[in-house]
MOPAC internal coordinates of N, CA, C and O (Angstrom, degrees):
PM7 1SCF
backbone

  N    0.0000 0     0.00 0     0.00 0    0    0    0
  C    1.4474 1     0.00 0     0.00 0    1    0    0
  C    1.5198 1   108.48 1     0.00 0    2    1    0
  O    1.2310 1   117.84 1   -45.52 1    3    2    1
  N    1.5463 1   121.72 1   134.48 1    3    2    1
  C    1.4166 1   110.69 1   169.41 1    5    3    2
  C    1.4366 1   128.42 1   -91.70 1    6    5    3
  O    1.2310 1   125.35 1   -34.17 1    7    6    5
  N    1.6050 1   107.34 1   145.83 1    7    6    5
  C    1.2535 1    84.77 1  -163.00 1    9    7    6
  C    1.6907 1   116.32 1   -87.74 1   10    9    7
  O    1.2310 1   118.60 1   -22.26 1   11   10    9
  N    1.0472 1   120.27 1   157.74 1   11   10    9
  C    1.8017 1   124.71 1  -167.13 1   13   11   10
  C    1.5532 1    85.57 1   -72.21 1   14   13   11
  O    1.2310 1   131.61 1   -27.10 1   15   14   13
  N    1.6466 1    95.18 1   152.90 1   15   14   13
  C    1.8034 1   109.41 1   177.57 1   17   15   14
  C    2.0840 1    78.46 1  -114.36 1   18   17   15
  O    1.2310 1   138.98 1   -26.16 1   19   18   17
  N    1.7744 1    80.80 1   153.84 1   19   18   17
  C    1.8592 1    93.07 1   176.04 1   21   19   18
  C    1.1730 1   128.96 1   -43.25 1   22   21   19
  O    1.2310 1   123.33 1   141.64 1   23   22   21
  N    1.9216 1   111.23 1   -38.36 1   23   22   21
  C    1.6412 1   122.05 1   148.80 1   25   23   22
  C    1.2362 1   135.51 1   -28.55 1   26   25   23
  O    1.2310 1   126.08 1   105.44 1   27   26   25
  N    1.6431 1   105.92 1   -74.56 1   27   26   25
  C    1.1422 1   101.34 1   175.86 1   29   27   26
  C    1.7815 1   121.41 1   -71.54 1   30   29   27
  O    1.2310 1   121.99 1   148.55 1   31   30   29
  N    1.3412 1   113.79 1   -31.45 1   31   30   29
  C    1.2787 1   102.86 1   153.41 1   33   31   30
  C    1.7028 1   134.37 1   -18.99 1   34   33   31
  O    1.2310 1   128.80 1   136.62 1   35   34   33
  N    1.0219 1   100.66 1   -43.38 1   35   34   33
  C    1.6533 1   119.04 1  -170.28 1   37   35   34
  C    1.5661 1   109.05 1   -78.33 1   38   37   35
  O    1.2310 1   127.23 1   152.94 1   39   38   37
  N    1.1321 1   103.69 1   -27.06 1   39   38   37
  C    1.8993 1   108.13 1  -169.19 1   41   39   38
  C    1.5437 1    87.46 1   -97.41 1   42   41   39
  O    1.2310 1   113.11 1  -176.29 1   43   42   41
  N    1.2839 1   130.63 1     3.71 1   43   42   41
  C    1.7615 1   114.74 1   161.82 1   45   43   42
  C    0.9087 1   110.47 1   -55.30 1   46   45   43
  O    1.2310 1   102.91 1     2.66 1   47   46   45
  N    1.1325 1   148.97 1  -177.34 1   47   46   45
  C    1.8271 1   158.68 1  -175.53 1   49   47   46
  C    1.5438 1    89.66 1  -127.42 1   50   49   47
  O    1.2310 1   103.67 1   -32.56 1   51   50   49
  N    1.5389 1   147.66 1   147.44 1   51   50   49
  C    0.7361 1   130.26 1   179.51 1   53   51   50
  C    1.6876 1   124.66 1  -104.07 1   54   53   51
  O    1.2310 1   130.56 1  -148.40 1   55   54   53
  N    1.4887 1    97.24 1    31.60 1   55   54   53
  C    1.1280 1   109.33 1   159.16 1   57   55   54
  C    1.5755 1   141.66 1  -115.69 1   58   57   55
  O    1.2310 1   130.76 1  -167.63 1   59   58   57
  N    1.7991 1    96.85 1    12.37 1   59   58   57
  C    1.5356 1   118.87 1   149.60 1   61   59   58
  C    1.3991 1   125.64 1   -85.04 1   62   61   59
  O    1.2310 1   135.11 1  -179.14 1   63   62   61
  N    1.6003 1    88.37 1     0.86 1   63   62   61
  C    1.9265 1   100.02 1   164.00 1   65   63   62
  C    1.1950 1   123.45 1   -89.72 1   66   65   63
  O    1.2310 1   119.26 1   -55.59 1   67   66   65
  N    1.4853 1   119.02 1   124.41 1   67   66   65
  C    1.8546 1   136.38 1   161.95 1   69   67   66
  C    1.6450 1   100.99 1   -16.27 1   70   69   67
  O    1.2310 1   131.60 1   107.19 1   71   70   69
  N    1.4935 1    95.22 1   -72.81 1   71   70   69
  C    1.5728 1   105.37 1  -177.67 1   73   71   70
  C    1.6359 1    98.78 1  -117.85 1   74   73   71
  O    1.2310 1   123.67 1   -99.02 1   75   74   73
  N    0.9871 1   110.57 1    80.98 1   75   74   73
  C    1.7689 1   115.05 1   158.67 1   77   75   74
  C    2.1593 1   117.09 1   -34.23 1   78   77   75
  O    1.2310 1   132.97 1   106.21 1   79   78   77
  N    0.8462 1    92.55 1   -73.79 1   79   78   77
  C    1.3353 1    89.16 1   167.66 1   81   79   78
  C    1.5227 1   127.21 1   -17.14 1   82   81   79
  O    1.2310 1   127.56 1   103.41 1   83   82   81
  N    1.4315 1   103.05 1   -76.59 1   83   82   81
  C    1.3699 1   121.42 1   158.65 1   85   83   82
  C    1.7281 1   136.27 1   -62.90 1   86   85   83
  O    1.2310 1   128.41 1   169.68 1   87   86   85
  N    1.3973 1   101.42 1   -10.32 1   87   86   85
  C    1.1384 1   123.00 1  -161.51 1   89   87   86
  C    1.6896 1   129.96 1    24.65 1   90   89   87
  O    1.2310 1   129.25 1  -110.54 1   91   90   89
  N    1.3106 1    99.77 1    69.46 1   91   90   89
  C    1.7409 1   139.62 1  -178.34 1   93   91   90
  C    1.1857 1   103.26 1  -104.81 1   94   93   91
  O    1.2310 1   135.39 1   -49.26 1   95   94   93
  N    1.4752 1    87.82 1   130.74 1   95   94   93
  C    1.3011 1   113.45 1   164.42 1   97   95   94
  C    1.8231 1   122.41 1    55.71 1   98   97   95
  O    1.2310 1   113.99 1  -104.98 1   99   98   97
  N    1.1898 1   128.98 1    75.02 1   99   98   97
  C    1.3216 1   130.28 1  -170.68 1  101   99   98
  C    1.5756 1   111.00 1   -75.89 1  102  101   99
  O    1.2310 1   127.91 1   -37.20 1  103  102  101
  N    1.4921 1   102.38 1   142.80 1  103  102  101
  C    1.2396 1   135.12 1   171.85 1  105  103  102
  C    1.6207 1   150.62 1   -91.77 1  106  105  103
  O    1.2310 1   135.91 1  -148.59 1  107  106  105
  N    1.7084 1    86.81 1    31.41 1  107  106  105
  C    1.7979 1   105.11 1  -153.54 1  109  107  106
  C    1.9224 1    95.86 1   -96.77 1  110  109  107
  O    1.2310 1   129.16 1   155.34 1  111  110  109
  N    1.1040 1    99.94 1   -24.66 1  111  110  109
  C    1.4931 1    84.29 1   164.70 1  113  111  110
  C    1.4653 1   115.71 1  -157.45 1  114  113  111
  O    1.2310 1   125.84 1    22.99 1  115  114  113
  N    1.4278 1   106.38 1  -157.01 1  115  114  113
  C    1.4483 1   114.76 1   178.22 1  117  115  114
  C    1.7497 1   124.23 1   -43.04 1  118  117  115
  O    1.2310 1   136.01 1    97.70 1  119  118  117
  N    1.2110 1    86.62 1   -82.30 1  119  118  117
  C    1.7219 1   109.96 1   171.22 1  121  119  118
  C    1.9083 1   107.48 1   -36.48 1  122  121  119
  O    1.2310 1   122.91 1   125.11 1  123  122  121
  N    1.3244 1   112.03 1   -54.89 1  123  122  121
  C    1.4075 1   110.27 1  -171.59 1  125  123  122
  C    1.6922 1   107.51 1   -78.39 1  126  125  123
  O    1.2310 1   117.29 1   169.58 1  127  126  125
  N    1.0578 1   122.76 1   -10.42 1  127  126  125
  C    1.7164 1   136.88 1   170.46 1  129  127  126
  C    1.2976 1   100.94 1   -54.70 1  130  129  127
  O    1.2310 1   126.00 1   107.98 1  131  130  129
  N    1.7317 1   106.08 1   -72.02 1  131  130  129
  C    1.2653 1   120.99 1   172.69 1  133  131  130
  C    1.6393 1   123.77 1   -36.84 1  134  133  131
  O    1.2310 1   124.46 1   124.71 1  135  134  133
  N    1.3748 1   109.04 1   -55.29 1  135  134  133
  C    0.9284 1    96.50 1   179.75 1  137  135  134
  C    1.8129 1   132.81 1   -80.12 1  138  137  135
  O    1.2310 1   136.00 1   162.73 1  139  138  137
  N    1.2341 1    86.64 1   -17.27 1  139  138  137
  C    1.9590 1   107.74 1   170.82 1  141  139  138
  C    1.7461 1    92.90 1   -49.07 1  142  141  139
  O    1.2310 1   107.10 1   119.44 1  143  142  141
  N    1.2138 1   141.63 1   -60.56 1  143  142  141
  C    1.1161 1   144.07 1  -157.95 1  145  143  142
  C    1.2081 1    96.19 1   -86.69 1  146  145  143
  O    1.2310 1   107.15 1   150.28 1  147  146  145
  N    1.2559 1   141.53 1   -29.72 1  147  146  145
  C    1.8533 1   116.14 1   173.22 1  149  147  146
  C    1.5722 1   100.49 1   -83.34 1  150  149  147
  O    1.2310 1   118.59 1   158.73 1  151  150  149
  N    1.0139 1   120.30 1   -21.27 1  151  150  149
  C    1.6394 1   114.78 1   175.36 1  153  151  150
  C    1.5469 1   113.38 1   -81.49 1  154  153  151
  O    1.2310 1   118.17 1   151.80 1  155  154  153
  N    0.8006 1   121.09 1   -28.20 1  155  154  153
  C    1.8417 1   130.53 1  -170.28 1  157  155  154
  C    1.5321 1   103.00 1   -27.49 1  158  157  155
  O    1.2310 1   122.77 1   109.57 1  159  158  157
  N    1.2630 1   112.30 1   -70.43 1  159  158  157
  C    1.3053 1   119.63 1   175.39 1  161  159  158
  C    1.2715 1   125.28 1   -42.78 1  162  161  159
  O    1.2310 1   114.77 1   152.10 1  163  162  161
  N    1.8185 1   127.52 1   -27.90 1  163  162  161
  C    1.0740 1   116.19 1  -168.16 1  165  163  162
  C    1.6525 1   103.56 1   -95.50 1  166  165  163
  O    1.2310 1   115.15 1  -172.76 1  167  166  165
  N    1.5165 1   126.81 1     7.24 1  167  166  165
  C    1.3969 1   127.78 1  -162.16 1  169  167  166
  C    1.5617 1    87.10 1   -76.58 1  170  169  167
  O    1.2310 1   130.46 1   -36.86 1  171  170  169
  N    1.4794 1    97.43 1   143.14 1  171  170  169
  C    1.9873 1    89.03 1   168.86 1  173  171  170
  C    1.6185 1   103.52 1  -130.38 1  174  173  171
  O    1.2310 1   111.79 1    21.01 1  175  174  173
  N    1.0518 1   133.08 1  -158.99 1  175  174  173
  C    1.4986 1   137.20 1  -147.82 1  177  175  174
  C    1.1254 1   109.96 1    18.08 1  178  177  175
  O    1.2310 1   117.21 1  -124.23 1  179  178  177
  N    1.3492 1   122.91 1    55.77 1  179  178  177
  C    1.5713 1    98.52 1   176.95 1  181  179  178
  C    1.6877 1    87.91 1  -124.07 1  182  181  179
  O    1.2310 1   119.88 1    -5.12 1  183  182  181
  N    1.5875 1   117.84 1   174.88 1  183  182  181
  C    1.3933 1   108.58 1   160.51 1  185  183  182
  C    1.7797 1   123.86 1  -128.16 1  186  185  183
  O    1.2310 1   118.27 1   -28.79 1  187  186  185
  N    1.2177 1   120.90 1   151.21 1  187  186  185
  C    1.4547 1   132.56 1  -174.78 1  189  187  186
  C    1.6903 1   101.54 1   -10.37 1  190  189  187
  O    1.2310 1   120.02 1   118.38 1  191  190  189
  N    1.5091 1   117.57 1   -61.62 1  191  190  189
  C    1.5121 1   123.02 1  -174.68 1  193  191  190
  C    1.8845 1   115.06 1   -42.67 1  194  193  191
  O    1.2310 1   131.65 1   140.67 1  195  194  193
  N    1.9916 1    95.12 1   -39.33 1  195  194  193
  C    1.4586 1    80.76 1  -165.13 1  197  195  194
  C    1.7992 1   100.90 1  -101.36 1  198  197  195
  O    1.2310 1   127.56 1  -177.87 1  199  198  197
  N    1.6569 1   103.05 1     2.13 1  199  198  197
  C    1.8145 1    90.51 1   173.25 1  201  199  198
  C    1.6499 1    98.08 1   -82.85 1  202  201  199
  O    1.2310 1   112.03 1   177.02 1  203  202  201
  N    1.1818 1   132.63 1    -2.98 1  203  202  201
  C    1.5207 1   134.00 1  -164.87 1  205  203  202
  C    1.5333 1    84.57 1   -86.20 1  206  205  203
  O    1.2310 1   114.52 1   123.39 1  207  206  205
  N    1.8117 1   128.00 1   -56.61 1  207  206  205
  C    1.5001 1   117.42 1  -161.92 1  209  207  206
  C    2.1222 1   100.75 1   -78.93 1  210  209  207
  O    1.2310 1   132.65 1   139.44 1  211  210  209
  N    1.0293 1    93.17 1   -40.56 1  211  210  209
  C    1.7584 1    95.92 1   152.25 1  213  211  210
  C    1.3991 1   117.99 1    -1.05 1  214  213  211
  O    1.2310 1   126.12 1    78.36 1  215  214  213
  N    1.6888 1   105.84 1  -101.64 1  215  214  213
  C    1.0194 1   142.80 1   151.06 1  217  215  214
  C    1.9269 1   117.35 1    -2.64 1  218  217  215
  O    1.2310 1   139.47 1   111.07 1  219  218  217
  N    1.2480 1    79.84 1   -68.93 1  219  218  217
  C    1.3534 1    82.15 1  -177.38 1  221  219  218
  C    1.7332 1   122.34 1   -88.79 1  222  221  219
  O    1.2310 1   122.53 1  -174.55 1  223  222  221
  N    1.5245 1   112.76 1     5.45 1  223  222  221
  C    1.2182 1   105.13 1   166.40 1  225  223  222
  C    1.5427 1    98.99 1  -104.42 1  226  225  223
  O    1.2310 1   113.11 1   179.22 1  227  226  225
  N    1.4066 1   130.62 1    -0.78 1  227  226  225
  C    1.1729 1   122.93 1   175.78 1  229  227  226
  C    2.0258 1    99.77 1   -73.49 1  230  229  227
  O    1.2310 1   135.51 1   123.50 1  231  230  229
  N    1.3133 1    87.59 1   -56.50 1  231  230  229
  C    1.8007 1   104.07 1  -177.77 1  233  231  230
  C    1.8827 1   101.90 1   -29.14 1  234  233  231
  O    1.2310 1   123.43 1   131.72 1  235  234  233
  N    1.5325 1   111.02 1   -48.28 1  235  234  233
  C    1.3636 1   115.37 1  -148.56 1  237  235  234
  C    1.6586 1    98.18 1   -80.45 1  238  237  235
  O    1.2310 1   118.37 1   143.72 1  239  238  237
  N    1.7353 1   120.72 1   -36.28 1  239  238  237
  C    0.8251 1   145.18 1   173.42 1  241  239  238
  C    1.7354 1   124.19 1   -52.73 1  242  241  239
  O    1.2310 1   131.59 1   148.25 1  243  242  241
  N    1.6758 1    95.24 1   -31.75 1  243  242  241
  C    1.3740 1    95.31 1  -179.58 1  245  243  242
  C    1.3485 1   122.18 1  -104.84 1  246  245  243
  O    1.2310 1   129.19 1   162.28 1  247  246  245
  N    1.8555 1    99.90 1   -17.72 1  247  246  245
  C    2.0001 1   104.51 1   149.61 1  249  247  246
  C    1.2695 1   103.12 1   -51.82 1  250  249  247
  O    1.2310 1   117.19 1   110.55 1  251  250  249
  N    1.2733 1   122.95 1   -69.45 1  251  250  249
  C    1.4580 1   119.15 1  -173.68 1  253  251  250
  C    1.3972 1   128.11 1   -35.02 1  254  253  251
  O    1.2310 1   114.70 1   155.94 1  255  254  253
  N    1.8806 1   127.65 1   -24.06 1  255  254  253
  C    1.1468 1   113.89 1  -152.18 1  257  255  254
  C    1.9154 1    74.95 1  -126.48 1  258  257  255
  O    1.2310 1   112.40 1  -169.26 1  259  258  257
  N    1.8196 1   131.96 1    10.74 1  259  258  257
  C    1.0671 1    95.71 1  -141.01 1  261  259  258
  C    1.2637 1   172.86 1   -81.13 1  262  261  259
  O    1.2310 1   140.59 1   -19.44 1  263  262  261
  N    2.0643 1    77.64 1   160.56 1  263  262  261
  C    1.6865 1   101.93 1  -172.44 1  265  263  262
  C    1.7634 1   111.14 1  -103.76 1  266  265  263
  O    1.2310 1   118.81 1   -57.18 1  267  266  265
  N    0.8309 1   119.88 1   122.82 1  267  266  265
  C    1.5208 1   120.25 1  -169.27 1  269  267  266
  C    1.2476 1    96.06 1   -75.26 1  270  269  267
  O    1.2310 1   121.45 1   -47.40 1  271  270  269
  N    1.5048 1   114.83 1   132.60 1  271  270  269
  C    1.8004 1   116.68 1   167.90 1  273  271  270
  C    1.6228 1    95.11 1  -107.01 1  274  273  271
  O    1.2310 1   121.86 1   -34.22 1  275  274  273
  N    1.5823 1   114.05 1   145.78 1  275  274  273
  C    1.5599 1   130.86 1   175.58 1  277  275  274
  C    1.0583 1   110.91 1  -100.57 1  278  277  275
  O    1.2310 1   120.21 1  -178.75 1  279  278  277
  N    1.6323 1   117.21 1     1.25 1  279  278  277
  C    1.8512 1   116.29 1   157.67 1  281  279  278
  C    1.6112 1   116.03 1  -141.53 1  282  281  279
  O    1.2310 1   125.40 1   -29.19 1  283  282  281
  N    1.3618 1   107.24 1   150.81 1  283  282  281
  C    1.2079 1   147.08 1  -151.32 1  285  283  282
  C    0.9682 1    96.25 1   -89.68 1  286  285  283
  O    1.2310 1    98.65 1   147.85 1  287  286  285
  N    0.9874 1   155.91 1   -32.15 1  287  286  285
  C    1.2840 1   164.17 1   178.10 1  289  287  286
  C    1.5858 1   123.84 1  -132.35 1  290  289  287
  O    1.2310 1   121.05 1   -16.63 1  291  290  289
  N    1.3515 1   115.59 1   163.37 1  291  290  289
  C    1.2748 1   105.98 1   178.87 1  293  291  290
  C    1.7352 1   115.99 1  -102.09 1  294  293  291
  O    1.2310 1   131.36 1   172.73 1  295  294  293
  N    1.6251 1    95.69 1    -7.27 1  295  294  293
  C    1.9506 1   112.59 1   160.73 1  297  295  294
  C    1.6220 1   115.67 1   -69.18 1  298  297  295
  O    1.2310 1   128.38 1   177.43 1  299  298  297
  N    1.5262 1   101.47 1    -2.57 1  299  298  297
  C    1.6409 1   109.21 1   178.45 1  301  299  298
  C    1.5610 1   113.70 1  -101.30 1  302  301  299
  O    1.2310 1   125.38 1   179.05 1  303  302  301
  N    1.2609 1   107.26 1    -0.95 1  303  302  301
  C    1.7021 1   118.45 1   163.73 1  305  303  302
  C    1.1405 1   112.74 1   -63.47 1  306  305  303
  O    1.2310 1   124.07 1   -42.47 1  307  306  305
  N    1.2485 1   109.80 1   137.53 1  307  306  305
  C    1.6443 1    96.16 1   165.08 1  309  307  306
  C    1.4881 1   125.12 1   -82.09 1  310  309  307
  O    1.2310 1   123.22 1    -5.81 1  311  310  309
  N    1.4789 1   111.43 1   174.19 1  311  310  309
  C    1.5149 1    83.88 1  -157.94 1  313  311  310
  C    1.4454 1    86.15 1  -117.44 1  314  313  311
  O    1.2310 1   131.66 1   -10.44 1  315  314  313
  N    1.9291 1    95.09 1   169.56 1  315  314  313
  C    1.8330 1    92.15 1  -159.14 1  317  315  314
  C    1.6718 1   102.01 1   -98.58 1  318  317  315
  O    1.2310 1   131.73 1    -2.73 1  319  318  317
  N    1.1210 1    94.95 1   177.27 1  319  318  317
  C    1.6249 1   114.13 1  -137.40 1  321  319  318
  C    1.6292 1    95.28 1   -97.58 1  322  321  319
  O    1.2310 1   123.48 1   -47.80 1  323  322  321
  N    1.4109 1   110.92 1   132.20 1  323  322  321
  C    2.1349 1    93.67 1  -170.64 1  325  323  322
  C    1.9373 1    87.63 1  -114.55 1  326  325  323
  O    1.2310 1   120.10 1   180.00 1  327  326  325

């Protein structure tokens, strides 16, 4: 996966973001789909409402690129380890 420079960061739309708000975790292709969902768990300040819209722009994101997800939820992640 390559990694985004702060530039191109900026020309995302911020609705190829996991968490737009925060602008976490991008959604422009395959590889970064993937990885939005092994990271999910580690995003912090965020709350239940916006990992729920999260979720589902990752979901829409990974028909789009597809990437098969093996959970249904994003409460089916495991959760990370402190």
């Amino acid at each position: 996966m390559a990694k985004l420079t702060t530039e191109q960061r900026k020309h995302i739309p911020e609705k190829q973001f996991a968490f737009p708000e925060a602008e976490k975790e991008p959604l422009e292709n395959a590889a970064h789909v993937r990885n939005a969902v092994a990271r999910f768990n580690q995003v912090k300040g965020v709350s239940d409402a916006e990992r729920d819209a999260a979720w589902r722009r990752i979901e829409a994101a990974a028909k789009k690129f597809g990437v098969t997800l093996q959970e249904k939820s994003w409460k089916d992640l495991p959760a990370v380890k402190k």
